[in-house]
C-alpha positions in Angstrom: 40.3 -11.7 31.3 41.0 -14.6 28.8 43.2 -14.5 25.7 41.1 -13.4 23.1 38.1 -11.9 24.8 37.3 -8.0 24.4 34.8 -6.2 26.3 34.3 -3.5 23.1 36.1 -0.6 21.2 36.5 3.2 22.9 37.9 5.7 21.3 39.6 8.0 23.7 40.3 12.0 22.3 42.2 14.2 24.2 44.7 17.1 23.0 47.2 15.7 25.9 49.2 12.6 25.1 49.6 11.9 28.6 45.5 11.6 29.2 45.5 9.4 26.2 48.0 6.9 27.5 46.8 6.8 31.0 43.1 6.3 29.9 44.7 3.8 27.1 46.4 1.4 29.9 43.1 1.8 31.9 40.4 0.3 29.8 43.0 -1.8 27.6 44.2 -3.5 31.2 40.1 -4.4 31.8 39.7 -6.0 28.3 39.0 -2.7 25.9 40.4 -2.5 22.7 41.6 1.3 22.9 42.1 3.7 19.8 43.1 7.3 20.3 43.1 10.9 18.5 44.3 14.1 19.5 41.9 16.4 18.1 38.5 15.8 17.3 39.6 16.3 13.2 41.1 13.8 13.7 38.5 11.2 15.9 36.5 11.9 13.0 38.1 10.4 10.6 39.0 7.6 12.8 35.2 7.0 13.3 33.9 6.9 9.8 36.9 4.6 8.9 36.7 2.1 11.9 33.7 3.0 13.8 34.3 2.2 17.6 31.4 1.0 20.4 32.0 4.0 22.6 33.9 7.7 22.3 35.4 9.8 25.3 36.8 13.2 24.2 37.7 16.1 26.0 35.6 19.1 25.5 38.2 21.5 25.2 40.4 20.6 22.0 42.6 22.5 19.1 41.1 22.7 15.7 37.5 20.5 16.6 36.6 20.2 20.6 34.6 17.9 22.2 31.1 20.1 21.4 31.8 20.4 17.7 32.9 16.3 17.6 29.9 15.4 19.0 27.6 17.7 16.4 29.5 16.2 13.5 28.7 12.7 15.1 25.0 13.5 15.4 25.2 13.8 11.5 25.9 10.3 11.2 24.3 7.3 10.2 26.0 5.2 13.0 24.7 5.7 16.7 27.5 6.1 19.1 27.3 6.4 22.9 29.6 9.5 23.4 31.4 10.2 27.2 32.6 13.9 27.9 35.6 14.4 29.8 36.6 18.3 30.8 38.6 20.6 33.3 36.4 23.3 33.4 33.3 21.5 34.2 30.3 23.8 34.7 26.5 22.6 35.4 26.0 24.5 31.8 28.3 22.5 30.0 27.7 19.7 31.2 23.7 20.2 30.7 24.7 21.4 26.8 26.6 18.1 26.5 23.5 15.8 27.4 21.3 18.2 25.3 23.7 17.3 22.4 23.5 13.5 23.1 26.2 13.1 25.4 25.6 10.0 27.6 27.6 11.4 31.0 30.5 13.6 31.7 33.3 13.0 33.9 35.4 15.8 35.9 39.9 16.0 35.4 41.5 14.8 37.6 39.2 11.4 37.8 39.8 8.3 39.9 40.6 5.5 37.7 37.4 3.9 39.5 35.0 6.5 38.3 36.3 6.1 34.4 35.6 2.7 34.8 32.4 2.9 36.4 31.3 5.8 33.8 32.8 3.5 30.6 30.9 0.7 32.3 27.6 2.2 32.5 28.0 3.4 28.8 29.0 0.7 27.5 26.1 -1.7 28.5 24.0 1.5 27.6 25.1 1.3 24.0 24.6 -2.7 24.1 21.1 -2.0 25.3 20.8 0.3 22.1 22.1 -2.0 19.7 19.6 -4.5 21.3 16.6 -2.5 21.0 17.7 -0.8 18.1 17.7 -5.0 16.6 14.6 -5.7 18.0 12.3 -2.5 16.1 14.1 -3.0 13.3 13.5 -6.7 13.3 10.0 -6.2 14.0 9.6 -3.9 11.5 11.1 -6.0 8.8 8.5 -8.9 10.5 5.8 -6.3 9.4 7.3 -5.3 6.0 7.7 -9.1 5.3 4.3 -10.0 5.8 3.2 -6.9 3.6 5.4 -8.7 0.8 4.5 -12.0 1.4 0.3 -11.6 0.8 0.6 -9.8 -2.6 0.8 -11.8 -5.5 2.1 -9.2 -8.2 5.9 -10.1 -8.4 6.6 -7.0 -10.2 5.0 -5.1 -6.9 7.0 -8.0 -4.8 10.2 -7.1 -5.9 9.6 -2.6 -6.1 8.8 -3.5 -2.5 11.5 -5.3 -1.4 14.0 -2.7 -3.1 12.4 0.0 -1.1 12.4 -1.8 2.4 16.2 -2.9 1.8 16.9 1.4 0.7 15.2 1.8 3.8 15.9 -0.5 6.6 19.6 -1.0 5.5 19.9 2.7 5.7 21.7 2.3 1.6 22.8 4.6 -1.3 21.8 1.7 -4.0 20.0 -1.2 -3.9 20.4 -4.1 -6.6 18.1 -6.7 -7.5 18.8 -9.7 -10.0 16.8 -12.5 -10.4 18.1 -15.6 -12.6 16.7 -16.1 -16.0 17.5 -20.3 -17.3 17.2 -18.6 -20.7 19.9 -15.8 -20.3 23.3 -16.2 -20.2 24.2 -13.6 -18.1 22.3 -12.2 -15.1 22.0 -8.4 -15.5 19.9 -6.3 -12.9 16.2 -6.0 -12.9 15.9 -3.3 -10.4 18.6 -0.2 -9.9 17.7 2.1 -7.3 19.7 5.1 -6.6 19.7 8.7 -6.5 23.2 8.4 -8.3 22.8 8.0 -12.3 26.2 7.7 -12.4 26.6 4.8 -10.0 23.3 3.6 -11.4 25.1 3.3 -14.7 28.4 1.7 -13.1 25.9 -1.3 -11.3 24.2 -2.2 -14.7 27.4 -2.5 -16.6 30.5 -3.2 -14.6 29.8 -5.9 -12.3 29.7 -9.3 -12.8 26.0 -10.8 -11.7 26.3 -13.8 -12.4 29.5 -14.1 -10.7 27.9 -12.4 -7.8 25.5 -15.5 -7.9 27.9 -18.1 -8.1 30.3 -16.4 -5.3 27.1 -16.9 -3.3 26.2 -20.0 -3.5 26.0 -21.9 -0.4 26.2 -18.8 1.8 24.0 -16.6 3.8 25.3 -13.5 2.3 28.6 -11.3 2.6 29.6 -8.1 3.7 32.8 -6.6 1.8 34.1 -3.3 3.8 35.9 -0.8 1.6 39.4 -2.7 2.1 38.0 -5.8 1.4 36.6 -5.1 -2.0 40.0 -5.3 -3.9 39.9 -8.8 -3.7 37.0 -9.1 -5.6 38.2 -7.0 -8.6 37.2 -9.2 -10.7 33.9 -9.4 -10.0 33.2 -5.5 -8.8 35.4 -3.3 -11.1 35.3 0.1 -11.8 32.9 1.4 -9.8 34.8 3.9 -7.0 33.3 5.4 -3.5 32.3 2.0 -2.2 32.7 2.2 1.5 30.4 -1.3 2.7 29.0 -3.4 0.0 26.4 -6.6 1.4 25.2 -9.6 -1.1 22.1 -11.0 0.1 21.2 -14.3 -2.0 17.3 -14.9 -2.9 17.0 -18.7 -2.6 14.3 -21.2 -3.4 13.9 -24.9 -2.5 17.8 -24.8 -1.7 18.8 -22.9 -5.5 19.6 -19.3 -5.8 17.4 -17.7 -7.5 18.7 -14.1 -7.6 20.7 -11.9 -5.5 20.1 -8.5 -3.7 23.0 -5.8 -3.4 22.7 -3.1 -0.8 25.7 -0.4 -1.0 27.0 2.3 1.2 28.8 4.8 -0.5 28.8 7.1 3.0 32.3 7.3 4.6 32.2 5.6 7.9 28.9 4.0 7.4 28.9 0.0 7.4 26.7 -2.7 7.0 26.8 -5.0 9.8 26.5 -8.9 10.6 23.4 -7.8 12.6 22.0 -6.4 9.5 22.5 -8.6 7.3 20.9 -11.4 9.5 17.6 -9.5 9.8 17.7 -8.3 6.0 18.6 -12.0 5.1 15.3 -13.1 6.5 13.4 -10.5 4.4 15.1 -11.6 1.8 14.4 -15.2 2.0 10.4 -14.5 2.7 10.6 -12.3 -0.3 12.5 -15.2 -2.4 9.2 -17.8 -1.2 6.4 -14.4 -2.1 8.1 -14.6 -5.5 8.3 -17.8 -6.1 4.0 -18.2 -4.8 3.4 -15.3 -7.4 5.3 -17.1 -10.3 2.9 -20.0 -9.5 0.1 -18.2 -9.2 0.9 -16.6 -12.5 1.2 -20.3 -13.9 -2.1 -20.9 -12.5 -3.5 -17.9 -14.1 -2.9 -18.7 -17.3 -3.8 -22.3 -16.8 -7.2 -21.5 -16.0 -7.4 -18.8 -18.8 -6.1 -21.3 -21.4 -8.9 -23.6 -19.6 -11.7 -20.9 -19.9 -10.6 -20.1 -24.0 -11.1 -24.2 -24.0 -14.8 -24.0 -22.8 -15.5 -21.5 -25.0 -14.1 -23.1 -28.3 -16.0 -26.3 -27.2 -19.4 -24.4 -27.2 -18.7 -22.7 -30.0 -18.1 -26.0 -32.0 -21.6 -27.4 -30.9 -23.4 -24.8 -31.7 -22.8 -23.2 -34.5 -25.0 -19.9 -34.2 -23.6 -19.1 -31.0 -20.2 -18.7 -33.0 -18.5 -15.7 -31.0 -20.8 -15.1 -28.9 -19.4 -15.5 -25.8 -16.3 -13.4 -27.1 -18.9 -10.3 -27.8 -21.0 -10.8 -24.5 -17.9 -10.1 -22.5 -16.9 -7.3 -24.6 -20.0 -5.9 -23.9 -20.3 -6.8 -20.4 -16.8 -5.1 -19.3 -17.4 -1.7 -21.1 -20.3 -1.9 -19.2 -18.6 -2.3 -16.1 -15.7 0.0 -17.1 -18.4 2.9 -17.4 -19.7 1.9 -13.9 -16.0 2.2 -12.6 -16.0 -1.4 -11.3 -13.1 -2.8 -9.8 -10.3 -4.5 -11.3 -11.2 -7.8 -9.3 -15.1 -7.5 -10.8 -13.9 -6.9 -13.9 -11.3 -9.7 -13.8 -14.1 -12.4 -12.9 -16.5 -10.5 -15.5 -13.8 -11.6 -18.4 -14.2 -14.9 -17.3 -17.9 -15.0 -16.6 -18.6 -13.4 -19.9 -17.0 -16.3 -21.8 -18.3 -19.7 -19.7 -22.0 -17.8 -19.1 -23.4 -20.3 -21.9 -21.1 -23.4 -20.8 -24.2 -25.2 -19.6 -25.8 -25.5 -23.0 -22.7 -28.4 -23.3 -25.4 -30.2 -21.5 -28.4 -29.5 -24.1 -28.8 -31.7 -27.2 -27.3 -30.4 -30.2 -30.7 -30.9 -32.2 -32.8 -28.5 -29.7 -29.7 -25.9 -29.7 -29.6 -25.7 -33.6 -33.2 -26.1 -34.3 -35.0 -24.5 -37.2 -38.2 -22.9 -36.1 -39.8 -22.1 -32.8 -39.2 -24.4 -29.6 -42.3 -26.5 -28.2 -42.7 -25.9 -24.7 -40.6 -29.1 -23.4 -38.2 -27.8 -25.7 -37.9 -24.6 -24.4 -37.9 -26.1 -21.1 -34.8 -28.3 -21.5 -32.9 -25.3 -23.1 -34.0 -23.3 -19.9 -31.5 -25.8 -17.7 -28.4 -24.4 -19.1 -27.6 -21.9 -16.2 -28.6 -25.3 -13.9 -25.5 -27.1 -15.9 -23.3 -24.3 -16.0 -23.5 -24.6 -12.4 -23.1 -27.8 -11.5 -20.3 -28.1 -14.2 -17.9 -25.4 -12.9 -19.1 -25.5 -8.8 -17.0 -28.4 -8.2 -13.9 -27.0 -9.0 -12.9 -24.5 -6.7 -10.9 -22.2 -8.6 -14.3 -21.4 -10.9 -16.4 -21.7 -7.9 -16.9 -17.6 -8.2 -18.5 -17.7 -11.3 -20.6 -20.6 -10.7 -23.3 -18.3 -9.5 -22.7 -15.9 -11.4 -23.6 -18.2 -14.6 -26.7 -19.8 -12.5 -28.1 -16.3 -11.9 -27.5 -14.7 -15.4 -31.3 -15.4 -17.0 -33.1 -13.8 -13.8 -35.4 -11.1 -14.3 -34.9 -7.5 -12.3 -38.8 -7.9 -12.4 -38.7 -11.7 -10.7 -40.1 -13.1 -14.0 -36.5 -14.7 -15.0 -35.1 -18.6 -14.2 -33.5 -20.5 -12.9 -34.8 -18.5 -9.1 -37.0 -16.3 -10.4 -35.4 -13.6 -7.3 -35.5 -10.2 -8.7 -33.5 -6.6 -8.0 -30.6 -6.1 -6.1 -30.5 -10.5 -5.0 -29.2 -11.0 -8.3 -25.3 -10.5 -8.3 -24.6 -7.6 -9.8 -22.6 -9.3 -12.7 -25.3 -11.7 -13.5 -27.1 -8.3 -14.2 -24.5 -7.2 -16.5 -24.0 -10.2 -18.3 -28.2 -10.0 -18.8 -27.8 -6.6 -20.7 -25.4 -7.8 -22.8 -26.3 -11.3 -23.8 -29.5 -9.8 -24.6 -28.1 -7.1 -27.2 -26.2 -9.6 -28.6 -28.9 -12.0 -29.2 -31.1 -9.7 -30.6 -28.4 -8.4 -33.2 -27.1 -11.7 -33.9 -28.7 -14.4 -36.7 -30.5 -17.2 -34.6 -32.1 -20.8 -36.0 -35.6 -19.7 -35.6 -35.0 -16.2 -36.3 -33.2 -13.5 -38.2 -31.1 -10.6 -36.2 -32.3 -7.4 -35.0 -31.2 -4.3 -36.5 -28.9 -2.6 -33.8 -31.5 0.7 -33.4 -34.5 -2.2 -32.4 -32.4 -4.1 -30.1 -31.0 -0.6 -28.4 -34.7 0.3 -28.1 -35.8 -3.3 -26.6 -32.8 -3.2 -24.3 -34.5 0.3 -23.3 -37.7 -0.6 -22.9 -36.9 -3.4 -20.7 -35.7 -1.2 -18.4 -36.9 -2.0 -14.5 -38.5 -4.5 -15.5 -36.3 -7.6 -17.8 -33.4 -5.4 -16.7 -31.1 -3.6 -13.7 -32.1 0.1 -14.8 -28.7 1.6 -13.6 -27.0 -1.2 -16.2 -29.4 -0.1 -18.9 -28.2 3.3 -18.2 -24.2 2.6 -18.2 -25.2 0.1 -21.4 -26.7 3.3 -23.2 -23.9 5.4 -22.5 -21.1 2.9 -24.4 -23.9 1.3 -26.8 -22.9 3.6 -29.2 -18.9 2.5 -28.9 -19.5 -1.2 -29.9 -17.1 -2.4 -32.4 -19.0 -5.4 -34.6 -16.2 -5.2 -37.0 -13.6 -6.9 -34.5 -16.1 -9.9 -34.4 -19.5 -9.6 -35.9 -22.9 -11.2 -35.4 -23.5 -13.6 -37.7 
């Protein structure tokens, strides 16, 4: 075997010196790297403080035997592929050993050849775990990735991302911290662990932002309990740390935040396998983030844009003043009492304040007309769902509520414009918005007439029922008719 090259890490516990020594210059002569313990006590400790690829212990041991060992090991986080070695082999021993997890046994006295052949076999066993154990968890981060990555809620992005990294890194506290330009420090935005102690320790002892610099231009980094001292000045104060991993969020090449797992188990350490596969979760997570921040940005861009519309109307004619604010007031406590979803009520807000846009399109003088319009009049005014349309259609992100506008005029009965289709072919927030454009109307001082007192224009809303209007909407509009607030924004 070359300089340098080891086949893997046994540790070898046996009560006898002599057995350890033999089995030592064995395996160490074939390329193992061989640690030894003399009483399973004592192969405990070694494990949780340098845990090895394979153990071989003798069953039969002062103060902890082989039996007991291996029950404590089952308790672990680590997986271990476990040999048994006894004297006194019986086929119920040996059966109890496998029932306890034991990969094989092996009979004293042994041939050197049969060790080897059994460490062999155990040792490309455990690979083959380590391998498969890799490949379901990487597949299952895959899954959990992809989960992240469609939702556009950063707040629900991150609370997911802390409980896959709890979870998949098999942690005792996980740490999130993403960079604010207008803070000065970094300070956590997510604790999670059952430990309010250490919880309290990971808000106020350790450095962030040094965190993010010290990461900058890495993948991430794994500090082991000895290791941690020499960043003191970065972690201080906080004792019980037995693997610590720094995972950075990066965006477009800048770190953006950081994620902290910790272990605080004794024996149980994060890995460079680990932090590979939770590095890539990490970095999908960091591109979901940064596609929700924009789609936040967009948000509000078309909100701002929608608010815009509404003003413009507003300003050219001056009896609609409002009006569009109180329609969609209306309109989504008429939803809320049908228990729509968020998503209907969402485009409802926005429907509720462009349903009018398309009287941009109708001339000022027919909008704000004393007295009754003549029939062409009446006509021209009746294009405004037409221009609504044809004004918001083209741009995709208003696309949704392009019908909805062209629809909101039509009749339950058939008699409405600009289709003239009737019942359930309407959408169902057209329907809405028909109720409560209506009311507000009637109750609302217009050019060629004077408001309706709020009793009449319940009782017309009524009496339109099944025929101007969805009944079932009538019915929910009854129910919250009586909740309307016109001091917030009053007919004029």
């Amino acid at each position: 075997m070359s300089a340098g090259e080891q086949k893997g890490i046994v540790l070898v516990v046996d009560d006898e010196a002599i057995v350890r020594d033999i089995i030592s210059d064995v395996l160490h002569e074939v390329g193992y790297e061989v640690h030894t313990a003399e009483n399973g006590m004592v192969a405990l400790e070694k494990i949780k403080d340098d845990p090895p690829d394979l153990i071989i212990t003798d069953m039969k041991m002062p103060k902890m035997g082989g039996m007991e060992l291996l029950s404590e090991i089952n308790r672990l986080k680590n997986r271990f592929t476990t040999v048994m070695m006894t004297g006194f082999a019986t086929v119920e021993s040996a059966v109890e050993a496998i029932k306890q997890g034991a990969y094989d046994y092996i009979m004293k006295p042994f041939q050197f050849a049969d060790l080897l052949r059994v460490v062999e076999h155990a040792m490309e066993k455990q690979q083959l775990l380590k391998e498969n154990l890799e490949l379901k968890e990487t597949m299952t981060l895959y899954d959990i990735s992809q989960a992240i990555s469609s939702n556009l809620n950063q707040e629900m992005i991150l609370s997911m991302l802390v409980e896959a990294l709890m979870k998949e890194g098999d942690a005792d506290a996980v740490v999130l911290c993403l960079s604010d330009i207008t803070q000065e420090i970094v300070t956590p935005d997510i604790i999670v662990t059952p430990h309010e102690s250490l919880k309290e320790g990971l808000s106020q002892k350790v450095k962030w932002d040094g965190v993010l610099n010290m990461l900058n231009g890495k993948e991430g980094m794994i500090f082991q309990r000895n290791d941690i001292e020499g960043i003191a000045d970065i972690v201080n104060g906080i004792d019980g740390i037995e693997s610590l991993m720094f995972l950075p969020m990066v965006i477009k090449d800048k770190p953006v935040g950081v994620a902290a797992l910790l272990s605080m188990t004794r024996g149980y350490r994060f890995t460079e396998g680990s932090k590979k596969a939770l590095s890539i979760l990490v970095n999908n997570v960091s591109v979901a983030v940064e596609n929700a921040r924009l789609y936040e940005d967009i948000v509000d861009i078309l909100e701002d844009t929608v608010n815009s519309f509404a003003r413009t109307l507003d300003a050219k004619d001056k009896y609609a003043s409002g009006h569009s604010e109180r329609v969609t007031r209306y309109s989504l406590m008429i939803a809320h009492q049908m228990k729509l979803s968020r998503d209907d009520t969402d485009t409802l807000a926005q429907a509720g304040l462009l349903h009018d846009i398309g009287k941009i399109g109708i001339s000022e003088f027919l909008l704000n007309k004393k007295g009754a319009l003549d029939w062409d009049e009446y006509e021209e005014t009746k294009l405004h769902p037409v221009i609504g349309r044809d004004i918001l259609a083209p741009v995709e992100q208003f696309q949704h509520l392009a019908e909805i506008i062209y629809y909101h005029h039509e009749r339950y009965d058939g008699g409405g414009y600009p289709e003239g289709i009737s019942g359930d072919d309407i959408p169902l927030l057209s329907r809405i918005i028909a109720v409560a454009d209506a009311f507000d109307a009637m109750t609302s001082t217009r050019s060629y007439r004077e408001k309706l007192t709020h009793e009449k224009a319940v009782l017309e809303i009524r009496d339109n029922s099944g025929t101007q209007f969805d009944p079932k909407i009538v019915d929910a509009f009854l129910e919250v008719v009586d909740q309307l607030d016109f001091d917030e924004n009053p007919p004029i």
